[in-house]
C-alpha positions in Angstrom: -6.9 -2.5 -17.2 -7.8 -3.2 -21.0 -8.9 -6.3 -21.5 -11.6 -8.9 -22.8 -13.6 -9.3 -19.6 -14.4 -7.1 -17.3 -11.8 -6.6 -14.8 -12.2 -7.4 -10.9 -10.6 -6.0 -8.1 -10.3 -6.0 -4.1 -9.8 -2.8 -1.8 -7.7 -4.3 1.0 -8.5 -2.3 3.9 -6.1 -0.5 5.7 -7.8 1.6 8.6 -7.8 -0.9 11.3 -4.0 -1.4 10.7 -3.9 2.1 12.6 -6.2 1.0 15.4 -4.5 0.0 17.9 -6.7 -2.9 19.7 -5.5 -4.9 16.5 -1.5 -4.9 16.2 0.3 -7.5 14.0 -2.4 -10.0 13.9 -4.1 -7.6 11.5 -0.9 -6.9 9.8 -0.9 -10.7 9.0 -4.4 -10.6 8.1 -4.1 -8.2 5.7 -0.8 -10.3 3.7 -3.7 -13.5 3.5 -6.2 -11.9 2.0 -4.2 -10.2 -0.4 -3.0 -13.9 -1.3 -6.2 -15.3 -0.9 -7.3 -12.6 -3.8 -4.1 -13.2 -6.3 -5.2 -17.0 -5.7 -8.9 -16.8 -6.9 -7.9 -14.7 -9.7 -8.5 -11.0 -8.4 -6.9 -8.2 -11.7 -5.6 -5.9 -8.8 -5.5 -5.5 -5.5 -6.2 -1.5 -4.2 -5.4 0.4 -1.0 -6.8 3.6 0.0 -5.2 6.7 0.4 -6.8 9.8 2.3 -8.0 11.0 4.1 -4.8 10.2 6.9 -6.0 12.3 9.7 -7.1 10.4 12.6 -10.3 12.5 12.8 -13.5 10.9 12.1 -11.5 7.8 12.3 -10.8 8.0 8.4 -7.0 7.3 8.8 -4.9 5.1 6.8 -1.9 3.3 6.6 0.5 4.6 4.4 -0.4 3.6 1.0 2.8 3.8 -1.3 4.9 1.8 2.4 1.3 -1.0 1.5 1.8 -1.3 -1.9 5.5 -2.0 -2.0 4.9 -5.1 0.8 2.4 -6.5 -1.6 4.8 -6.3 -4.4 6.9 -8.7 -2.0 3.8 -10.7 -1.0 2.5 -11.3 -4.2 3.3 -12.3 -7.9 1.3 -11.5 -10.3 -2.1 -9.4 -9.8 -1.8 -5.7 -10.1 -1.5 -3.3 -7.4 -2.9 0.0 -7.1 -4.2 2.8 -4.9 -7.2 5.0 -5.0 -7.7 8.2 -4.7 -4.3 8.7 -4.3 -4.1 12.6 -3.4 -0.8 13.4 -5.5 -1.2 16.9 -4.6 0.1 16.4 -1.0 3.3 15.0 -2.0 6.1 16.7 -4.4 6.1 15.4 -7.8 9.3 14.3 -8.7 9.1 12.1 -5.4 6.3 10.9 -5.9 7.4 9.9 -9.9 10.7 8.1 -8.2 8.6 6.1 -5.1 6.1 4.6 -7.9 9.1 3.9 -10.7 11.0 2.1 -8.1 7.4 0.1 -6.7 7.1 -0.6 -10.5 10.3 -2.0 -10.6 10.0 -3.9 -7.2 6.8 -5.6 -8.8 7.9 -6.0 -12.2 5.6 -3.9 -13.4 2.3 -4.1 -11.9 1.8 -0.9 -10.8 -1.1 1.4 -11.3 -3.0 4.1 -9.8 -5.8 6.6 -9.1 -5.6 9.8 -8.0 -8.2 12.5 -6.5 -7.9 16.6 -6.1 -9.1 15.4 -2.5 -12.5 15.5 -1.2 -14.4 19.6 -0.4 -14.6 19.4 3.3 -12.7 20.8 6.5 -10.7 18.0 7.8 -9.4 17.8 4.4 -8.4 21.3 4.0 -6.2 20.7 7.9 -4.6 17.5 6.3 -3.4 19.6 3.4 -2.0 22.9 5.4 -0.3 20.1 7.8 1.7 19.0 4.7 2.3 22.8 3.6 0.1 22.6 0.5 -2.6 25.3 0.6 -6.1 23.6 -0.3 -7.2 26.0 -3.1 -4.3 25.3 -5.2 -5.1 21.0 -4.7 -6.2 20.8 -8.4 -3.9 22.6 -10.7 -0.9 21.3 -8.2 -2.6 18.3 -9.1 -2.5 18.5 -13.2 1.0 20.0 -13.1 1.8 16.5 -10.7 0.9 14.3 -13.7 2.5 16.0 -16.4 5.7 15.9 -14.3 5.6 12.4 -13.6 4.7 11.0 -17.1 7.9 12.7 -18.3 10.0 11.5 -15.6 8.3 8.4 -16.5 9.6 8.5 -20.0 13.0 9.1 -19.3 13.6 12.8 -20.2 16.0 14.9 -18.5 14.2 18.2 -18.5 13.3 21.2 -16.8 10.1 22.6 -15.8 8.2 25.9 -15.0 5.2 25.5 -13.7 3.0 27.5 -11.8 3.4 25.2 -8.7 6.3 23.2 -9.4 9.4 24.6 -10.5 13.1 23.1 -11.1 16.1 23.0 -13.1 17.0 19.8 -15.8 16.7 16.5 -14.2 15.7 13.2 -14.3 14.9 10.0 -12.4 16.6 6.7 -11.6 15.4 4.0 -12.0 12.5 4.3 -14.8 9.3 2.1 -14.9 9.2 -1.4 -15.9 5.8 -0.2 -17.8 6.3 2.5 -20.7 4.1 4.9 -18.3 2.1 3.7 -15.0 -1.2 3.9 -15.5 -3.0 7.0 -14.2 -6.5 6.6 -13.1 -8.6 10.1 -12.4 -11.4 9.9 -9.9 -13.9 12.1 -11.1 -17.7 12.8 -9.7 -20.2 15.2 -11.3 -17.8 18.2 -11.4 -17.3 19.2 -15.0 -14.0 20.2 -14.7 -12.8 17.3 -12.9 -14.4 15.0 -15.7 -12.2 17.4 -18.2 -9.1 16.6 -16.4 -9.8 12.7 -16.9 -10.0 13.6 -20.7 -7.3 15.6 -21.2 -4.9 13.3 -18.6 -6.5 10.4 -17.7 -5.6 6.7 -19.0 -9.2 5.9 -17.1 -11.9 7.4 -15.4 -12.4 6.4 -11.4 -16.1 6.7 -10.5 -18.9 6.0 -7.7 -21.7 6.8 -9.4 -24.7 5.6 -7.7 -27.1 4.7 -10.7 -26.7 4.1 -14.5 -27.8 6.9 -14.9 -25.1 9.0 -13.4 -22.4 6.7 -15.3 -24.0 6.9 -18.7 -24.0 10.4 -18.4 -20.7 11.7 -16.9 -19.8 9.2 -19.0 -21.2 11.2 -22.4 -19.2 14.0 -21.5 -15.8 12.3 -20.7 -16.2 11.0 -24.5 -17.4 14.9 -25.4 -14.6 16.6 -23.7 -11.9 14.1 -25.1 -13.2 15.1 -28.6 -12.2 18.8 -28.4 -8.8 17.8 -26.7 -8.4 15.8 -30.0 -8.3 12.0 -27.7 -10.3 9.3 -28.2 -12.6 8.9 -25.7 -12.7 5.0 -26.2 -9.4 4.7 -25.2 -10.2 6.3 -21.4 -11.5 3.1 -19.7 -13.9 3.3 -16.8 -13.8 1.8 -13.5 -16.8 1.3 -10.5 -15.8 1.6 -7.0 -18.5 0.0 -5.4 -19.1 -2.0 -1.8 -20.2 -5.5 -2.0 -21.9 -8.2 0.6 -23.8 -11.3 -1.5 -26.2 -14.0 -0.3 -28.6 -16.0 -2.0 -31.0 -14.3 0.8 -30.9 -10.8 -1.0 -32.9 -9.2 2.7 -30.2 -10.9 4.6 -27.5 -9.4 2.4 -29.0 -5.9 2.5 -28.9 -6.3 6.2 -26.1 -7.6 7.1 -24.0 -5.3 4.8 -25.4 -2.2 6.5 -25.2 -3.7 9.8 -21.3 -4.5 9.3 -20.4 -1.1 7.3 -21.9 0.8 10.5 -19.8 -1.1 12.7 -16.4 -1.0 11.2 -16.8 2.5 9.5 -18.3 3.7 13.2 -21.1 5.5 11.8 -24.6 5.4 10.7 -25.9 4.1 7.4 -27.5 7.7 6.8 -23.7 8.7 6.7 -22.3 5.9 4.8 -24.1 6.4 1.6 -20.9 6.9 -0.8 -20.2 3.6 0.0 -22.1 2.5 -3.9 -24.0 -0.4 -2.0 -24.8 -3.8 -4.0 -26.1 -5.5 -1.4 -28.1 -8.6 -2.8 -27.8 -12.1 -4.6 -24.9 -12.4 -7.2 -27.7 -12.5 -9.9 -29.3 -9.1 -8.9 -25.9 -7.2 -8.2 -24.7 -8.9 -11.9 -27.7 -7.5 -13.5 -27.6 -4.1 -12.0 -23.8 -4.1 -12.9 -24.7 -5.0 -17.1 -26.3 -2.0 -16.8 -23.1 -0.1 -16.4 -21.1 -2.4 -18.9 -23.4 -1.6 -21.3 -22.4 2.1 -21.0 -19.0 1.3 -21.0 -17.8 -0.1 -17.6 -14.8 -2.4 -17.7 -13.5 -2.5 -14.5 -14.8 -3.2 -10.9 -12.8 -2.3 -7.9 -15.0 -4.4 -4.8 -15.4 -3.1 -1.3 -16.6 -5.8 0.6 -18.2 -5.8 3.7 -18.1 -9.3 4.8 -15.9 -11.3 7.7 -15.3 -14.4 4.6 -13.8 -12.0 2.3 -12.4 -15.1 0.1 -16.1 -16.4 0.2 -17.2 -13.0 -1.1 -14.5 -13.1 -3.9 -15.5 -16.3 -4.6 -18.9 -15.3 -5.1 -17.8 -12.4 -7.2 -15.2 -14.1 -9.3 -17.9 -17.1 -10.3 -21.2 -16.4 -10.1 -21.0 -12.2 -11.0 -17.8 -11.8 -13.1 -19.4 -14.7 -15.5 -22.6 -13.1 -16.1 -21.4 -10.0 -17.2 -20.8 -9.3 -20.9 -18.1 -6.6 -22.7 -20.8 -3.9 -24.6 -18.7 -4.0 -28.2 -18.6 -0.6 -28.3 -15.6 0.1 -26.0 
């Protein structure tokens, strides 16, 4: 995602694909908005990942099966998901699925992943798979060193304390030298360690500048004593959107819609990073963030005009917002 802007891009959402008042026509509304984006100038187009269980009505369609029709469907904006929960899935698999998307999109394939969120439903989604929960982050360090050398072409063997197998290697490679690999990381120390010692980029949700600035900090800390340079680790906002030049109206109207398609109340729905305003308030709140070294903004938006929303984004935020020199 380097570059001299910052970077804008759209989470397609999947859920209702799995609901089934909706069928095909969503199917086909999913392929024209992800058009619509490439067409106004979206960096990347994202899909989300887990949680899959159909409790709590948080499932998704299959992101990786996603991803490789928008490689057919588009040509040129980059294509990711987030968190991707790599754990769940064995390695070397997972390494050959995303070569061979890279390859199908010449190339513009990236990705975050996540050790998956702390709660229950999580922990049945990861015994249905036959991964036991407590071993979700060191399955999921061993994941990425895996696929990076798959990645690179070796034929080699490995002996981990998870994964385990005799020399081989993986056709076809990436287009890329190595896909990008993003690492969502909150407030958890050890998490924000793994994004310095493995990251190529930090995914966050931090709710104020203030939380960025300083997980932030201590990314750039904790790449020091892995001998990295923390500049190099970019940082990305995954944030929910709905713009007006009524800023009440947007504030209402983007809680009103959340509740209704995420079928629960705004008390719940807090993780969802609001920017619910004008396109000069929500530009001026995100500066705040370049500043400390944002470059890239992956948009949730809650809106039934999603290309007016990206519209908005694209030429009336995305201007106003300035690259801090020091990243």
């Amino acid at each position: 995602m380097a570059a001299r802007s910052v970077e804008f891009g759209l989470l397609l959402h999947t859920r209702h694909l799995v609901r089934g008042e909706h069928g095909p026509s969503a199917v086909e509304e999913l392929w024209g908005a992800a058009r619509q984006a490439e067409a106004a100038g979206v960096d990347h187009l994202w899909v989300g990942d887990s949680p899959r269980l159909s409790l709590l009505d948080r499932a998704h369609a299959d992101c990786l099966t996603i991803m490789a029709a928008l490689a057919a469907k588009t040509s040129k904006v980059g294509i990711g998901a987030v968190p991707l929960i790599a754990a769940l899935r064995n390695p070397v698999l997972l390494a050959h699925s995303l070569a061979t998307l890279d390859v199908i999109s010449s190339g513009r394939i990236l990705f975050g992943v996540s050790v998956a969120p702390q709660y229950k439903h999580a922990e049945i989604e990861f015994e249905a798979c036959g991964v036991p929960f407590k071993e979700r982050a060191g399955r999921l360090n061993e994941s990425i060193q895996v696929m990076r050398r798959l990645w690179a072409g070796e034929n080699f063997a490995f002996e981990g304390k998870y994964y385990r197998f005799q020399k081989i290697g993986i056709q076809p490679r990436p287009i890329q030298k190595s896909i990008p690999i993003w690492i969502a990381a909150g407030d958890n120390d050890n998490a924000l360690k793994r994004v310095a010692r493995l990251g190529d980029g930090w995914f966050t949700v931090a709710h104020t500048l203030e939380e960025f600035a300083s997980r932030r900090t201590k990314i750039d800390a904790f790449a020091r004593e892995v001998g990295r340079d923390g500049s190099k680790i970019a940082s990305a906002l995954f944030a929910t959107f709905r713009l007006d030049p009524n800023a009440a109206q947007a504030e209402e109207n983007g809680w009103s819609l959340a509740e209704r398609y995420f079928h629960q109340p705004r008390s719940a729905l807090r993780h969802l990073n609001p920017f619910f305003g004008t396109p000069e308030d929500c530009a001026a709140k995100l500066q705040g963030y370049v500043d400390a070294g944002l470059k890239a903004v992956v948009a949730r938006v809650i809106s039934p005009d999603v290309a007016g929303q990206m519209r908005l984004l694209l030429n009336e935020v995305k201007p106003r917002l300035k690259l801090a020199e020091k990243r």
